[in-house]
N, C-alpha and C positions, 0 to 999 in steps of 0.2 A: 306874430312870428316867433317861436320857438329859437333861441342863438345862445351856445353856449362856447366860450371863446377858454383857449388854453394854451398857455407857450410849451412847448415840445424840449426847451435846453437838456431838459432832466435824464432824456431819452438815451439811447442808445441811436444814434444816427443811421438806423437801415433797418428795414422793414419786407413784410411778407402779409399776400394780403390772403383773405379768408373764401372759400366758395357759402354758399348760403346753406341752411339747413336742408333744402330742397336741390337738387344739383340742375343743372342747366341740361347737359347729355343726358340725355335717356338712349340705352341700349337699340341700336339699329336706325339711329339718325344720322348717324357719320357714314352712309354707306350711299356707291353711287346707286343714281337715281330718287334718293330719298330725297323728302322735300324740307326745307327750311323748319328749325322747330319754332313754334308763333313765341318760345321763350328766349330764342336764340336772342343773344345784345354780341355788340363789337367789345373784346376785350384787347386790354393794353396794356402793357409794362413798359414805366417810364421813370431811367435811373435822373439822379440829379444827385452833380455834386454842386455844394452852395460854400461860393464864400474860402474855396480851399487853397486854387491856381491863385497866383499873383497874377492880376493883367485878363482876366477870364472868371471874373466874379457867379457866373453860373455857367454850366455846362451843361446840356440836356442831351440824352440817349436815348429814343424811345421806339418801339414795335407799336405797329396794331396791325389787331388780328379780328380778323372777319369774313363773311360766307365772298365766295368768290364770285357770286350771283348780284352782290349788294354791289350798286354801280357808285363810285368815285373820283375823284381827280385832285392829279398831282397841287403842287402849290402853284399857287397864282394870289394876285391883288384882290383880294376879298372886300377892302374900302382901300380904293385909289387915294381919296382926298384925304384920309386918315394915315395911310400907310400902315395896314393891317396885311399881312401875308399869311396864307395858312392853305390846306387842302381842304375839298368841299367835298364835302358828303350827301347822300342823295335825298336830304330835305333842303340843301342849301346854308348849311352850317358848316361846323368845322370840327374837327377830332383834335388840335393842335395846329395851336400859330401863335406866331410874331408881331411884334410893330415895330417900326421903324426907330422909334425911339428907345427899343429895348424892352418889350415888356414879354415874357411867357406865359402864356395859359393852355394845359393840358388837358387832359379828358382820361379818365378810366372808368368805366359804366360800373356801378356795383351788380355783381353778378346774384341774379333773383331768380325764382323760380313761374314766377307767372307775366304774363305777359303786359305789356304797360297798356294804361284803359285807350279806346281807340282817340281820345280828346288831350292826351298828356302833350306836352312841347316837349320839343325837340330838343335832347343836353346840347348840338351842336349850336342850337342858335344861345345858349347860355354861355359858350365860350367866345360865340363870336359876339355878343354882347359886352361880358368882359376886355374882352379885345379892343374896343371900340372905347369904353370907357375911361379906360388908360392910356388912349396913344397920344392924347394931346400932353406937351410941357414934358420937363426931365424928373421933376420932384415927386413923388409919391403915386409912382405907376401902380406898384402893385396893391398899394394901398385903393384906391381909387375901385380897380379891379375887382380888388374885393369886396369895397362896400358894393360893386354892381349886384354883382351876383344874391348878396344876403338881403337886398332889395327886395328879390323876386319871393314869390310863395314857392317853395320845395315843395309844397304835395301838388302844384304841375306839371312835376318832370317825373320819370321813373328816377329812380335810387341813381347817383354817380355821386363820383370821385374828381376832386378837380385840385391841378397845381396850378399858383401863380406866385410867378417872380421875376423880380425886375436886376436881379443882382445884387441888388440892397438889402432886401427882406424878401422869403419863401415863405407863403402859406400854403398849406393841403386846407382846403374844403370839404365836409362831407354833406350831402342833400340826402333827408331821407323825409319821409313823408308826414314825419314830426315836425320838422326845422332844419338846423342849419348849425354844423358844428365845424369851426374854424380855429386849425391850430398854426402857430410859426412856430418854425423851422428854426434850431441852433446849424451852425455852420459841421460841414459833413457831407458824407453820400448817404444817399437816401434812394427807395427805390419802391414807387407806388404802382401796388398789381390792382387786384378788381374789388378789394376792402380796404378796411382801416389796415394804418401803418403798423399796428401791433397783432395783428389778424396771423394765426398759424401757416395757414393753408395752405398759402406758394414759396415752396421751397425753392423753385425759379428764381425769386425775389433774393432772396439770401443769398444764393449762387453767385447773381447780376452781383449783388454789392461788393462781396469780398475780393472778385475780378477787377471790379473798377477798381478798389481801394488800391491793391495791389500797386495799378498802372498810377494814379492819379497825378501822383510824379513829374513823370513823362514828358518830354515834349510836345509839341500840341502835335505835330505831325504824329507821331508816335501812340501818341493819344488814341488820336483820333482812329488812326488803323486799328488798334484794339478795339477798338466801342465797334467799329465797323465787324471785327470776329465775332465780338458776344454777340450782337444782336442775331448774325447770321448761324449760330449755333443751333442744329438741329438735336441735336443730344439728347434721348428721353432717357429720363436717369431707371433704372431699374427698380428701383422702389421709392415709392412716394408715399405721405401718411393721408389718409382720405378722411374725411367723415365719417363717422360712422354714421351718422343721421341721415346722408347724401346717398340718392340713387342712382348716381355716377358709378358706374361699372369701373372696375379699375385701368382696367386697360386704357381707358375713357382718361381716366385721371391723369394717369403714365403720359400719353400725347398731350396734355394741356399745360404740364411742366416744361416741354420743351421750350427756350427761348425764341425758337423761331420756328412755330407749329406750322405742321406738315399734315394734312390731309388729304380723300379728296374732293371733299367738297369746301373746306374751312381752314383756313390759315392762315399766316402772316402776309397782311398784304402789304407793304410797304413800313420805311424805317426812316427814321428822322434824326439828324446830328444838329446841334445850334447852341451857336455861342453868346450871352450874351453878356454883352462890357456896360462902360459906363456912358448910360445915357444912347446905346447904338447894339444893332446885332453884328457881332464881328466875323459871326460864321451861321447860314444855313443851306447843310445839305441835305438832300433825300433820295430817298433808293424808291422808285417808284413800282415795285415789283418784293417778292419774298431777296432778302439781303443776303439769302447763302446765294441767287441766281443771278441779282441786278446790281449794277454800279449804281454806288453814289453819283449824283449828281451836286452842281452847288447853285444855289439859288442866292447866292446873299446881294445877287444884282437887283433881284424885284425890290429889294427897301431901298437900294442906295440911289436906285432912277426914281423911288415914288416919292 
């Protein structure tokens, strides 16, 4: 196994992630009646401030975004006896979830241009793996977490991106079909699109951060309604920088910048708020629908009945 490990302090706390040299849209896929492209993946921006709020050791904000065809479901008890909470996706994994004891692990597929071989596992049973292997005990969740995942062989999955934290310590994960490269997180807002944290590409990402930073302040009420506007932000900025390598038409490009993509076959389908403290999640909401059209909802009852 391929693992190369690195601390992130050095950094500059916010990020933008990179499309692949090959672009995912090809011209006349986004049109009704077209059918799914076999390269299409679920993509995701998910801000995290780590370590900033006194009393709110992390904070999570996150969109996913995918064909409106791909069937899903809201959050629910994914291990009862565990206390794993998260949303399942249509292999029976998870894009993002909780445990009860505090632990976060997220998802953002690396965005590639061919399609994963028909024998790859599924990234969402990799989180809910993680998920699983940190919910027991308060000490060294996301640690635990982490070593789950670097366990596994990465040339079984297609490319993704993965956060986990527990409030203590943030790592991003990258899986690519080399290995396994794991950085932590210095304390900051951070905010992981469909590449690496230092990746040009999504200027969305940049946007996200300087908005949260702005608020981070706030009240958590306060807070919290902000995160609920950025995610719901339809905004496609007028110019965005593309690849030039990339056969993403621009126009193409333009809609995938927006925070809360708008299509009509592909877009945001659902937004996730979660707090997590010491040793407990003190807050999870979700909008189970596009977050400029559907109310948050608050789930933080599924951990505290499991």
């Amino acid at each position: 196994m391929a693992l190369r490990l690195q601390r992130a302090g050095g950094q500059r706390p916010w990020v933008a992630g990179r499309r692949s040299s090959r672009g995912l849209y090809r011209e006349g896929r986004f049109t009704r009646g077209s059918q799914e492209p076999k390269t299409a993946r679920i993509m995701c921006t998910i801000a995290l401030v780590h370590r900033v709020r006194p009393g709110q050791p992390l904070v999570v904000a996150a969109n996913r975004d995918e064909f409106y065809a791909r069937p899903a479901t809201g959050p629910t008890l994914l291990d009862e006896r565990l206390g794993v909470a998260g949303g399942r996706d249509h292999k029976g994994g998870t894009w993002l979830g909780v445990t009860k004891n505090g632990l976060f692990v997220g998802l953002t597929n690396q965005r590639t241009a061919e399609p994963p071989p028909p024998d790859a596992r599924s990234r969402g049973e990799a989180v809910l793996e993680c998920l699983r292997a940190g919910a027991a005990g308060r000490d060294g969740r996301a640690e635990r977490a982490l070593e789950r995942v670097l366990a596994m062989d990465a040339a079984e999955f297609p490319p993704f991106n993965l956060a986990v934290g527990d409030g203590d310590r943030l790592f991003v994960v990258y899986g690519r079909a080399d290995g396994w490269q794991s950085v932590e997180l210095s304390p900051g807002v951070w905010v992981l699109a469909n590449d690496r944290l230092d990746s040009p590409w999504f200027p969305k990402a940049n946007r996200l951060r300087a908005r949260v930073a702005e608020v981070v302040d706030a009240p958590w009420d306060a807070l919290r309604a902000e995160l609920e506007h950025f995610l719901a932000d339809t905004t496609v900025p007028e110019d965005v920088p593309v690849d030039p390598t990339s056969p993403v038409p621009k126009e193409w490009a333009r809609a995938l910048q927006a925070l809360c993509i708008r299509t009509e076959i592909y877009g945001t389908r659902s937004s996730t708020i979660a707090v997590v403290g010491d040793g407990r999640v003190e807050h999870y909401g979700f909008a189970d629908g596009p977050p400029d059209q559907t109310p948050f909802r608050d789930f933080t009852s599924l951990l505290n009945g499991a």
